[in-house]
C-alpha positions as CSV (number, residue, x, y, z in Angstrom):
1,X,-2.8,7.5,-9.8
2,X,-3.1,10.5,-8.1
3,X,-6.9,11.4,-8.0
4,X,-7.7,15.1,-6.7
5,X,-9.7,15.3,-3.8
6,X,-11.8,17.9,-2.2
7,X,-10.4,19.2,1.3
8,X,-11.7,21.6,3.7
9,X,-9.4,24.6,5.0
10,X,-6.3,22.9,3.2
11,X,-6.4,19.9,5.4
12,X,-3.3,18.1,5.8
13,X,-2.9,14.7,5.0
14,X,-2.2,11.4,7.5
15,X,-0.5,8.8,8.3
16,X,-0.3,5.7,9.9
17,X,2.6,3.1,10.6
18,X,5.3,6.1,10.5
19,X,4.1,7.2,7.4
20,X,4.4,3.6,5.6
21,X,0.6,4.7,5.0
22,X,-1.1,8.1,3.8
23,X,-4.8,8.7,4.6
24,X,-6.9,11.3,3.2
25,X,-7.2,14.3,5.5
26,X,-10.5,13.8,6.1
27,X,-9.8,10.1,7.2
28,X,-8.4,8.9,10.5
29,X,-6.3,6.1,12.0
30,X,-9.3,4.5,14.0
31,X,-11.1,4.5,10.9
32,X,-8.6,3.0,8.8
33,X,-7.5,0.6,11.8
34,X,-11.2,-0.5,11.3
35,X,-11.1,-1.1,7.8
36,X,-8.2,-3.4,8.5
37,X,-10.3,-5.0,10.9
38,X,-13.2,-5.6,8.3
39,X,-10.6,-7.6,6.1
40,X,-9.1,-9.6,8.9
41,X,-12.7,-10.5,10.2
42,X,-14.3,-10.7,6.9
43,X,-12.1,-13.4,5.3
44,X,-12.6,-15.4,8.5
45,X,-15.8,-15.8,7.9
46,X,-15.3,-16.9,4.7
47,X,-13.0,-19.4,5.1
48,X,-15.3,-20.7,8.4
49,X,-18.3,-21.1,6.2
50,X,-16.8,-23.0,3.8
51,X,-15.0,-25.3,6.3
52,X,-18.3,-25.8,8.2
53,X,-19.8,-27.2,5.1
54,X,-18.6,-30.7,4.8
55,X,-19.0,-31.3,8.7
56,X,-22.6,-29.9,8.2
57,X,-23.1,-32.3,5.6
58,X,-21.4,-35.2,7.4
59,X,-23.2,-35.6,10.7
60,X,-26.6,-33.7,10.1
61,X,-27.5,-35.0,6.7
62,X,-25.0,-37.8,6.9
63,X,-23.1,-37.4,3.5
64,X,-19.4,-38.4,4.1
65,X,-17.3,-35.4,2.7
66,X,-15.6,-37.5,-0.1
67,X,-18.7,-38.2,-1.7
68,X,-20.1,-34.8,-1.1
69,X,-18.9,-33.2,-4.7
70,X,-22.1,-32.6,-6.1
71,X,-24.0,-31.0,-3.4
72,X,-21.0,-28.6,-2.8
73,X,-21.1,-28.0,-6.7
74,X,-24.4,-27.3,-6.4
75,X,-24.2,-24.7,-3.5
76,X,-21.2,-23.3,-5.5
77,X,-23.2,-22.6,-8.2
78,X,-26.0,-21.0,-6.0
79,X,-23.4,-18.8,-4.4
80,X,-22.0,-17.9,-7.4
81,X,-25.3,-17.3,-9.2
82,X,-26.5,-15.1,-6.5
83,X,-23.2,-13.2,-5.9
84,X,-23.4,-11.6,-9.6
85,X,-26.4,-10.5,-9.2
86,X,-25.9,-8.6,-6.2
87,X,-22.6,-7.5,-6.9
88,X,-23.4,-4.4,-8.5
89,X,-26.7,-3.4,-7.0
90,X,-24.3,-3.7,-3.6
91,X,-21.8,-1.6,-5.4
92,X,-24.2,1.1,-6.6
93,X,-26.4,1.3,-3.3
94,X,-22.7,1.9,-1.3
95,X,-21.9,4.8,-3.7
96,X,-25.3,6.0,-3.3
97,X,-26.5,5.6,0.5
98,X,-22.7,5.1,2.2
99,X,-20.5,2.8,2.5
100,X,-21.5,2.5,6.5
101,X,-25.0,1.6,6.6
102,X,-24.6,-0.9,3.4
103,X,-22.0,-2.8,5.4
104,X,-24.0,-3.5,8.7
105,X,-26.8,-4.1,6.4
106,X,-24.5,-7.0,5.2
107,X,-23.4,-7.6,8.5
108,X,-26.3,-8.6,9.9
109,X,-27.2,-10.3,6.9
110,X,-24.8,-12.6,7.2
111,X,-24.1,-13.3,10.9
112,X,-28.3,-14.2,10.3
113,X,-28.0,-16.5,7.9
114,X,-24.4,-18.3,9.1
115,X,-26.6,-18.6,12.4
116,X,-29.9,-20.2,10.1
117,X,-26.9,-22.9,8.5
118,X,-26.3,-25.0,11.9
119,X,-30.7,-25.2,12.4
120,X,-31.3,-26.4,8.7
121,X,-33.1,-29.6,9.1
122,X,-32.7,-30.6,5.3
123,X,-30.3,-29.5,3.0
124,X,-33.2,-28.3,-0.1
125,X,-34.5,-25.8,0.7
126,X,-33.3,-24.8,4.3
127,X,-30.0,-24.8,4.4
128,X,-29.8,-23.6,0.4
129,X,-32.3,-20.6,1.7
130,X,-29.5,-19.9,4.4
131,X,-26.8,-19.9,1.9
132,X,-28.4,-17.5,-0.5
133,X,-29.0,-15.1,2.4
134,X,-25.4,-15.6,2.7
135,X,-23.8,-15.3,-0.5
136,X,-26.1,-11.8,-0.7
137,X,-24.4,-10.6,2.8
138,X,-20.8,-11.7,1.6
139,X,-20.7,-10.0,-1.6
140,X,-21.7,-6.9,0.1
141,X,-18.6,-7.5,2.8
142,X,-16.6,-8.0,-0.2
143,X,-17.9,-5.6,-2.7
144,X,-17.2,-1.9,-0.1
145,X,-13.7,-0.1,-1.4
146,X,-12.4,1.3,2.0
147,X,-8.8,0.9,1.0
148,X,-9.7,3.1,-2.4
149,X,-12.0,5.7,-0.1
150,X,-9.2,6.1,2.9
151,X,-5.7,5.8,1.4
152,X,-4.0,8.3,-0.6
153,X,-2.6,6.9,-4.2
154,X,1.1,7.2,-3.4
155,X,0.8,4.7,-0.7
156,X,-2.1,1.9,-1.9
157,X,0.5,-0.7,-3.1
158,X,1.7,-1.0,0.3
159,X,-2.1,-1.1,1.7
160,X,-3.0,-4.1,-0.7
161,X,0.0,-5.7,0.6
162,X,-1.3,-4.8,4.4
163,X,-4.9,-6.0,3.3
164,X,-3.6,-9.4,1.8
165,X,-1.5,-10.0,4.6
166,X,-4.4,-9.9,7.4
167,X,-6.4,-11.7,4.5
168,X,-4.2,-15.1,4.9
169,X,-3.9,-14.3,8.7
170,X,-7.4,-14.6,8.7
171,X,-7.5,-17.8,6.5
172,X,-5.1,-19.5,8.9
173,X,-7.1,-18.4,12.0
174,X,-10.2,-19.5,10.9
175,X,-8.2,-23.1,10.0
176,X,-7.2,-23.0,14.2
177,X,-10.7,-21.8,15.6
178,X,-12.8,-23.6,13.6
179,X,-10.8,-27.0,13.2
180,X,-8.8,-27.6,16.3
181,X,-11.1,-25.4,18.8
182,X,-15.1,-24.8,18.1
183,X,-15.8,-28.0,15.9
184,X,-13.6,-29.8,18.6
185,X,-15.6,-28.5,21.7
186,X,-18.9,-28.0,20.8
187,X,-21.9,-29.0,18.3
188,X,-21.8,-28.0,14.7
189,X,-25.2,-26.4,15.8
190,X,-23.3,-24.8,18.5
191,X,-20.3,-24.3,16.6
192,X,-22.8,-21.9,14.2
193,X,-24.4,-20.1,16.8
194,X,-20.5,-19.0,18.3
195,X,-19.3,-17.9,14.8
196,X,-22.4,-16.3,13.7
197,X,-23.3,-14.0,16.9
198,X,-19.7,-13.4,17.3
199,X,-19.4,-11.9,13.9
200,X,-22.3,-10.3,14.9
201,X,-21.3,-8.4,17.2
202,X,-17.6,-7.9,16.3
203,X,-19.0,-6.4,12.8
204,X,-20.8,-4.0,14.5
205,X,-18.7,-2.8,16.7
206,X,-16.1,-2.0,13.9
207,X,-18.4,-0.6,11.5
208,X,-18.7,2.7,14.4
209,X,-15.0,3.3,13.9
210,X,-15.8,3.4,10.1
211,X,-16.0,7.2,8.2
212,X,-20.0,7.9,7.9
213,X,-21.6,9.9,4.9
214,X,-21.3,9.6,1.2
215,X,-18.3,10.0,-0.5
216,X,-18.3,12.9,-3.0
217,X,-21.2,14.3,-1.0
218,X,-20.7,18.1,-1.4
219,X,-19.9,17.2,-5.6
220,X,-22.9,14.9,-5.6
221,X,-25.1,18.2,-4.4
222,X,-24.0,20.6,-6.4
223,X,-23.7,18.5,-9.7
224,X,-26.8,16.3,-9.0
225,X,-28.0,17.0,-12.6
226,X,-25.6,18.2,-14.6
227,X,-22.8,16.2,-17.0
228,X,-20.1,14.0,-16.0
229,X,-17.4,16.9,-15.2
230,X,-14.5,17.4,-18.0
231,X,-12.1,18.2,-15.0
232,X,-12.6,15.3,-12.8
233,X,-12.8,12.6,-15.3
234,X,-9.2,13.9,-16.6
235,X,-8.1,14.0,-13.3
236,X,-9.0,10.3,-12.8
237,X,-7.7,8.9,-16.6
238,X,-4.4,11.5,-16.5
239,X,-3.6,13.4,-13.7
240,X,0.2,14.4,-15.0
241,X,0.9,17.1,-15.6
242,X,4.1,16.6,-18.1
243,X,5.3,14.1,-21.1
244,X,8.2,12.7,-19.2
245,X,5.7,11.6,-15.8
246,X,3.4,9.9,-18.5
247,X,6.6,8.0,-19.8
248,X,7.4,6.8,-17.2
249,X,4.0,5.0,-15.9
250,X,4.1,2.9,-18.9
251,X,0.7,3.8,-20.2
252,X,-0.9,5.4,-17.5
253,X,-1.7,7.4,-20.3
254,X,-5.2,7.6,-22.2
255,X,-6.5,9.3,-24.5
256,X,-8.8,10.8,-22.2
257,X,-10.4,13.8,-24.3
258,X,-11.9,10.4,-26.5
259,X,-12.9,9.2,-22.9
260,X,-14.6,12.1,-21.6
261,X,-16.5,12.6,-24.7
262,X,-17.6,8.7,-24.4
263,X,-18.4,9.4,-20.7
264,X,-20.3,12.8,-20.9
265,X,-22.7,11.1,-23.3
266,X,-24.0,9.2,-19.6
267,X,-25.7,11.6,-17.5
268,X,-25.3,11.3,-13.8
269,X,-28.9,9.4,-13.2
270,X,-29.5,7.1,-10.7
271,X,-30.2,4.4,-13.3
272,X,-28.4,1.1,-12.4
273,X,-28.1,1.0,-16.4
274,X,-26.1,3.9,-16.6
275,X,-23.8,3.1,-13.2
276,X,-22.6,-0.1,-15.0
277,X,-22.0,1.2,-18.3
278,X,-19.8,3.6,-16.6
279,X,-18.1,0.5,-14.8
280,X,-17.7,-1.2,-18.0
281,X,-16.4,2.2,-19.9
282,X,-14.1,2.5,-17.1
283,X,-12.4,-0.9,-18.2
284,X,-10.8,1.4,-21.4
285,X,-8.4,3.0,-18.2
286,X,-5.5,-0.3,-19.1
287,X,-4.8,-0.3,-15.3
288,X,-8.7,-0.6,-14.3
289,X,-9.0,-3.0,-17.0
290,X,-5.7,-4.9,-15.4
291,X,-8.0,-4.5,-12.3
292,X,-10.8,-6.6,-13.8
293,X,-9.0,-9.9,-14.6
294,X,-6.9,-10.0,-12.4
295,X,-9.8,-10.4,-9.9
296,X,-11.2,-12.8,-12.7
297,X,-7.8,-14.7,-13.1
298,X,-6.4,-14.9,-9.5
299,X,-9.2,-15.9,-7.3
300,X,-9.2,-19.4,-8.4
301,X,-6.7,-20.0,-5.7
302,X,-9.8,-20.3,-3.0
303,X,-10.6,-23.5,-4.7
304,X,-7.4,-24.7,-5.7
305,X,-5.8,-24.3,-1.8
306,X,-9.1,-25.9,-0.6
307,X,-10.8,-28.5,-2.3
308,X,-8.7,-29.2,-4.9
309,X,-5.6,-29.9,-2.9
310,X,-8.2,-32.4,-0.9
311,X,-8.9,-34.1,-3.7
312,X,-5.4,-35.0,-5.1
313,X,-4.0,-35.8,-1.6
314,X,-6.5,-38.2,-1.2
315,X,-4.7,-40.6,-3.6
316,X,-1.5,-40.5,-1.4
317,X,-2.7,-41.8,1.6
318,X,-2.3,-45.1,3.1
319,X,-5.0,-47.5,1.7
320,X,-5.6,-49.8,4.6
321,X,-7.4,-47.0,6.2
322,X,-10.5,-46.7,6.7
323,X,-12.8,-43.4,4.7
324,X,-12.7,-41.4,8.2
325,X,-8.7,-41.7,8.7
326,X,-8.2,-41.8,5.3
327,X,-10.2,-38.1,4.5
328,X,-8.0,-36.9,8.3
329,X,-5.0,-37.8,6.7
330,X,-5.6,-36.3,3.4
331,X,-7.0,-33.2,5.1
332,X,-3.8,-32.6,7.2
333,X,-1.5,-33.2,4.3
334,X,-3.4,-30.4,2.4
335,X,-3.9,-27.7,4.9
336,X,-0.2,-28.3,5.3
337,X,0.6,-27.6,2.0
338,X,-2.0,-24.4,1.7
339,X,-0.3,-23.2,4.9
340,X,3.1,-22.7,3.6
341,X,1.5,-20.9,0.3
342,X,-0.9,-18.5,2.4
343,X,3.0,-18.0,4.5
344,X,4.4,-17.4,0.8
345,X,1.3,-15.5,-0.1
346,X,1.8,-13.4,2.8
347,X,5.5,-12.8,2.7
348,X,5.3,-11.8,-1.1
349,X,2.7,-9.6,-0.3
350,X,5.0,-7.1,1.2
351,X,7.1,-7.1,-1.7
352,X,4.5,-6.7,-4.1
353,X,3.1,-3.9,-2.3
354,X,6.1,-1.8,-2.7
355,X,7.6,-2.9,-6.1
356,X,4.0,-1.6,-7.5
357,X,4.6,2.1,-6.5
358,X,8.2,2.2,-7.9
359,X,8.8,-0.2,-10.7
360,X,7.0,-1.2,-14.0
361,X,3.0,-2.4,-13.6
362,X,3.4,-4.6,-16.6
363,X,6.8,-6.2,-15.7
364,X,4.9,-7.3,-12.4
365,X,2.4,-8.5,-14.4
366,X,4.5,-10.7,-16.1
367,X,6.0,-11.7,-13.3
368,X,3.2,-12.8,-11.0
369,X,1.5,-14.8,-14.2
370,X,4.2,-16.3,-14.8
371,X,5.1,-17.6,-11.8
372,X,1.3,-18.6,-11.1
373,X,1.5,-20.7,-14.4
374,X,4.9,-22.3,-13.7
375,X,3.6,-23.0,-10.1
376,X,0.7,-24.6,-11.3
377,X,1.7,-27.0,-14.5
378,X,5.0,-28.4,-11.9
379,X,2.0,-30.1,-9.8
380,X,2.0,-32.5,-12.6
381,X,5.5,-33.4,-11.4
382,X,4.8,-33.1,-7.6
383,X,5.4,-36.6,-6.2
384,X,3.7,-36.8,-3.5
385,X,2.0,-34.2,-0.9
386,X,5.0,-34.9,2.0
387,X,7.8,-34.4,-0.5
388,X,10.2,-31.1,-0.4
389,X,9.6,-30.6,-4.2
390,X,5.6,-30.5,-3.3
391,X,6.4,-27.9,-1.2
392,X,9.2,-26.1,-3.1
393,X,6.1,-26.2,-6.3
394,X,3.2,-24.6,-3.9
395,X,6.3,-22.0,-2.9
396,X,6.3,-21.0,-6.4
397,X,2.4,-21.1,-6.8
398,X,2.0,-19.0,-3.5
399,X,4.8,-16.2,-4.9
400,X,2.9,-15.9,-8.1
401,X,-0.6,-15.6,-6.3
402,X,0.8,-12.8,-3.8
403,X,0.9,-11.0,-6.6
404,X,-2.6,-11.6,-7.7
405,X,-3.9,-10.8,-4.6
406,X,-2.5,-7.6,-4.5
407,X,-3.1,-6.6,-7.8
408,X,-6.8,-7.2,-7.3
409,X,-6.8,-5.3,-4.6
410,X,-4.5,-2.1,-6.2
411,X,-5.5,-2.0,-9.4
412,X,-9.2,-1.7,-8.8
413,X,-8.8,0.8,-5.4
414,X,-5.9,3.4,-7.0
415,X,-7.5,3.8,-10.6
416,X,-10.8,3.6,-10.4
417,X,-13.4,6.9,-10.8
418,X,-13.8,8.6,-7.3
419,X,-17.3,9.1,-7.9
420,X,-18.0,5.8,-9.4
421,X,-15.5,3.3,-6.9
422,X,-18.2,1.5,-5.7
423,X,-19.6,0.7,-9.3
424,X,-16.3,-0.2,-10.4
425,X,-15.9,-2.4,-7.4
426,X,-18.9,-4.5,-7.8
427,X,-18.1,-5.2,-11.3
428,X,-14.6,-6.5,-10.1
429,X,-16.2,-8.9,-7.9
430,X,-18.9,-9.8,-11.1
431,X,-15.8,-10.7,-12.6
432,X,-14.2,-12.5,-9.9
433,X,-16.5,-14.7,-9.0
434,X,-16.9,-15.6,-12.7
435,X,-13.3,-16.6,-12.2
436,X,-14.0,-19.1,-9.6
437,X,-16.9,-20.4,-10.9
438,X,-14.8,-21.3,-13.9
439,X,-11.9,-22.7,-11.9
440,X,-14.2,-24.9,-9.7
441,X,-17.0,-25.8,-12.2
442,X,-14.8,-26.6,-15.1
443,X,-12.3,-27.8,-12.9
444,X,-14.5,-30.1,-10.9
445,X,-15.4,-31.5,-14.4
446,X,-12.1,-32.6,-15.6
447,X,-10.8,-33.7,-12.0
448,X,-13.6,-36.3,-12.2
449,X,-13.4,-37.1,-15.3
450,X,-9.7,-36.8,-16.4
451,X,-7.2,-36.3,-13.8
452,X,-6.2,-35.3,-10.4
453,X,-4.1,-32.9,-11.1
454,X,-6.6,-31.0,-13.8
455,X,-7.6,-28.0,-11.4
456,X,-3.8,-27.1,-11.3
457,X,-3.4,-27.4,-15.2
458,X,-7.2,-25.2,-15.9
459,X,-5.4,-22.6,-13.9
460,X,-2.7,-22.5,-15.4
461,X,-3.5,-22.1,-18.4
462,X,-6.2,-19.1,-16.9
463,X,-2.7,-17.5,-16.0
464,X,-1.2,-18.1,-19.4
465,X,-4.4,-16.4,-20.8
466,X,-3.3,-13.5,-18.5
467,X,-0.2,-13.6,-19.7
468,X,-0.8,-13.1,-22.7
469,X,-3.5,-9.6,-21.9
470,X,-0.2,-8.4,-20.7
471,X,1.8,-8.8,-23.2
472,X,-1.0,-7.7,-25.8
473,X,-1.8,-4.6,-23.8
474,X,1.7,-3.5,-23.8
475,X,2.3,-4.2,-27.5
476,X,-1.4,-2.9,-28.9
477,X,-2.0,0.1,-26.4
478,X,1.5,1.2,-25.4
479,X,3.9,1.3,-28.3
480,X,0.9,1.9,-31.0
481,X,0.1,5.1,-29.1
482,X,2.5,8.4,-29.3
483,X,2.0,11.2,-26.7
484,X,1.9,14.6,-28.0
């Protein structure tokens, strides 16, 4: 999509990584080299807290991480809980204050509370106090659209790509620093105290390179009180300008003189009412609406490449061991398998990133489900977590959630409303971490109670479900509607 934006004195646009990238003229490389940095640092720290967990729970409260299930099902649940809450207020207040001061606000939030985990003398209600302090901070990390504020349209498939690919660099780092250096060297106390002032003051420092101010700022002033504009809106459901451009996006087309008249009924108030029954309105744009599941379909892999993939190696391993070497063993076997998907994950990325900007949204789609479901229902013929067809399955798993990844990340950035991206935003993440609450509560469920392998088939059939959105979408708002 190609939303019109406000420039001063015909400002030229930019570009970054010889031209691979194209920034809004008002946006430079240090502040989108900064965003990138957010990304890379923030998905460390989310990986770090969750691998901290278990060893927290192991040797200050002394629960031994195989029986640890229901506490972490409980603090999932408390995460989750407190993430939708804050979700949209985060998303609102960014739109309304700036994305900036939000952000360090979360920032320090967070580095505070990661800091709080390694002191907590009990695990109810110290260390659950530290987590909901935390959950609040990450959502707001999470919940900020830089790439949607800094890079032009033409070039955001190939930016979600860049973004996913720091993503599972991050991931992976966080796997070395935390496991085979901090935890290694120092306390867990310690261990806290390192990663939390570090992202302290890392966070910080990136946020100056960031662009200040509100976005829309000169609009926001002169149309403070007045109707959501005809023009804009337009712009933002169908900026083409002929049949044959419309044709050829699948169904970029709307009806959009039915959505503006829908839309104008909301005045621009500063009710948190009316900001998410825009978000929600906004869901009748197919490609924003694409934007909402798949955040709620493909962020179930967090679970799956983590505690899941724990769980079911832990029936491989040699059973004259004792619980320590036996959890070691099972641990190694499953970062080893997640490593080669987040190397998969990473890979497809780049390929994702592109084929969005020149081929068919919906045949992506179809692709990327599809090879998430296939991926997932083969575990049920995976031998064994050493053998080459285990890793040859989590290949295919890893090239169908690439694509989920980026399509989170595209969808959501390139089509939603300038004015109303951070709304839009924070109801994506609502719905994402709806996703994993499904994929881990549900899941959890029937992996106790009915098989190993029963995270991997719950998934799957959450990407058959998106499967078939595609294939409705296509058939019940594409061919039903004729352009004139």
């Amino acid at each position: 999509m190609n939303q019109i934006e406000p420039t001063d004195n015909g400002a030229q646009e930019k570009k970054v990584f010889k031209g691979m990238i194209k920034l809004y003229p008002d946006i430079s490389q240090t502040n989108y080299l900064c965003s990138l940095c957010h990304y890379f640092v923030m998905t460390f720290i989310f990986v770090s807290v969750e691998s901290l967990q278990p060893l927290l729970f192991n040797q200050r409260y002394g629960i031994h991480p195989k029986d640890a299930g229901m506490q972490n099902g409980y603090m999932l649940l408390i995460d989750i809980a407190t993430k939708c809450i804050f979700a949209p207020i985060v998303g609102i207040m960014s739109d309304k204050v700036g994305r900036v001061p939000i952000l360090q606000m979360g920032i320090v939030l967070t580095a505070l509370s990661i800091t709080s985990m390694g002191f907590a003398e009990n695990i109810y209600p110290q260390y659950c106090i530290s987590r909901i302090q935390y959950a609040i901070g990450a959502i707001t990390l999470a919940t900020i659209p830089f790439l949607g504020d800094y890079v032009l349209d033409e070039t955001k498939g190939k930016a979600s790509a860049i973004n996913v690919i720091l993503a599972a660099f991050g991931a992976m780092f966080s796997a070395t620093v935390i496991t085979k250096l901090l935890t290694q060297s120092f306390s867990i106390q310690t261990t806290y105290i390192v990663v939390g002032s570090s992202f302290l003051c890392l966070g910080l420092l990136y946020t100056l390179g960031l662009k200040k101010g509100l976005h829309f700022k000169k609009e926001r002033k002169i149309y403070k009180n007045a109707p959501l504009r005809d023009d804009l809106i337009q712009k933002s459901i169908c900026p083409y300008q002929n049949i044959k451009q419309i044709q050829d996006e699948d169904f970029d087309y709307i009806d959009y003189d039915k959505e503006v008249r829908a839309l104008n009924q909301i005045k621009q108030d500063s009710s948190c009412g009316a900001a998410m029954k825009i978000a929600l309105l906004a869901g009748k744009n197919i490609w924003i609406f694409q934007g909402y599941v798949t955040n709620f379909l493909g962020r179930g892999d967090s679970i799956l490449l983590t505690l899941s993939l724990q769980i079911w190696s832990q029936q491989f391993v040699d059973e004259t061991l004792n619980d320590d070497d036996a959890y070691k063993q099972a641990s190694i076997q499953a970062q080893t398998l997640s490593g080669v998907t987040y190397m998969v994950i990473m890979i497809g990325a780049v390929f994702y990133g592109i084929l969005f900007e020149k081929v068919s949204k919906n045949k992506l789609l179809f692709i990327m489900f599809s090879l998430t479901m296939v991926g997932c229902f083969l575990m049920n013929f995976a031998p064994n977590p050493k053998s080459p067809y285990t890793f040859l399955i989590m290949s295919i798993l890893g090239s169908g959630m690439s694509g989920l990844y980026t399509g989170a990340l595209y969808f959501v950035n390139k089509y939603a409303y300038s004015e109303f991206r951070g709304y839009i935003s924070g109801l994506a993440n609502v719905f994402s971490v709806l996703g994993i609450l499904i994929c881990s509560f549900v899941g959890g469920v029937l992996q106790d109670h009915w098989s190993k392998i029963a995270p991997f088939n719950l998934f799957g059939f959450m990407s058959l479900l998106g499967l078939i959105l595609v294939v409705w979408s296509y058939y019940a708002l594409y061919q039903s509607r004729s352009v004139k």
